[in-house]
Phi, psi and omega in degrees: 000326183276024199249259177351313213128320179305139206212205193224138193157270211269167190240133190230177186199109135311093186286128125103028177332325193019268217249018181079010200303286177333281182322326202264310176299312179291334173300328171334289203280323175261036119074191186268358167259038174211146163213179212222140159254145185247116204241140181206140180285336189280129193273339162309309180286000174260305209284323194291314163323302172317289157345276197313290210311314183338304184324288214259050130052049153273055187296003184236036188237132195223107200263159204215136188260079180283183160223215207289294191299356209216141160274320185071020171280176183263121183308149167089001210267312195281181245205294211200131143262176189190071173274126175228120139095358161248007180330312204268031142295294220311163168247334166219071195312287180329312162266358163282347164294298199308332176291323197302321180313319200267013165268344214249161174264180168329123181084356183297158191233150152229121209242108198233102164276111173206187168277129172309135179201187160248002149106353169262327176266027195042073150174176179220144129015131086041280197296325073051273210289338177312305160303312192275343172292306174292329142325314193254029186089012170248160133230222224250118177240358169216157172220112182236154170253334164344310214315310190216209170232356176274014170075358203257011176253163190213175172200092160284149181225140177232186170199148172261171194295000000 
């Protein structure tokens, strides 16, 4: 998080949310003058989220209804992104970047975890989103390998151009 920015604040968006393990640590840290959104195309993983931040009085987590092509956030708004382990999900990465560009504000990080992979085994190549990042108006300004110890997790940071 501190790589990204997240910060008490700051407005952060979970891309690809499911049950929500990122969002909750992150509403931790941007505290109640921050939110987060927890954005997922599946609607069982927004009503469960929903659910969840109720449980645990997570008023400042705001669950969000994408689609393949749309994040659906409010232009100007994020802070910090965070796609974890579903990049090589996504089915039309490139123009969902490209919408994704016009929620963030200046200076916004999009912080993207995943696995080497072929995009068929739940993960994709480095080099893939790198491209496909760049396609879409970012670029690529940190590269980490830290994530895990079998060498095969990555953490990339873009910004846009």
């Amino acid at each position: 998080m501190d790589l990204l920015g997240i910060a008490p604040g700051k407005t952060v968006a979970d891309i690809g949310a499911g049950s929500g393990w990122f969002t909750v640590r992150a509403a931790a840290r941007v505290g109640p003058s921050g939110t987060v959104y927890a954005e997922d195309i599946n609607p069982k993983a927004i009503d469960y989220i929903t659910q969840r931040a109720s449980q645990e009085k997570l008023e400042n987590v705001r669950p969000t209804l994408g689609s393949v092509d749309d994040t659906k956030l409010p232009p100007n708004s994020v802070d910090a992104v965070l796609i974890l382990k579903t990049y090589h999900e996504f089915a039309h990465p490139i123009p969902l970047m490209e919408r994704l560009r016009i929620s963030l504000r200046p200076g916004a990080k999009v912080g993207i975890i995943d696995r080497n992979g072929n995009g068929t085994d739940h993960g994709i190549m480095p080099e893939i989103v790198e491209r496909e990042m760049a396609q879409a108006g970012f670029e690529r300004v940190g590269k980490y390998d830290f994530t895990k110890t079998d060498g095969q997790d990555y953490f990339l940071i873009f910004v846009a151009k």
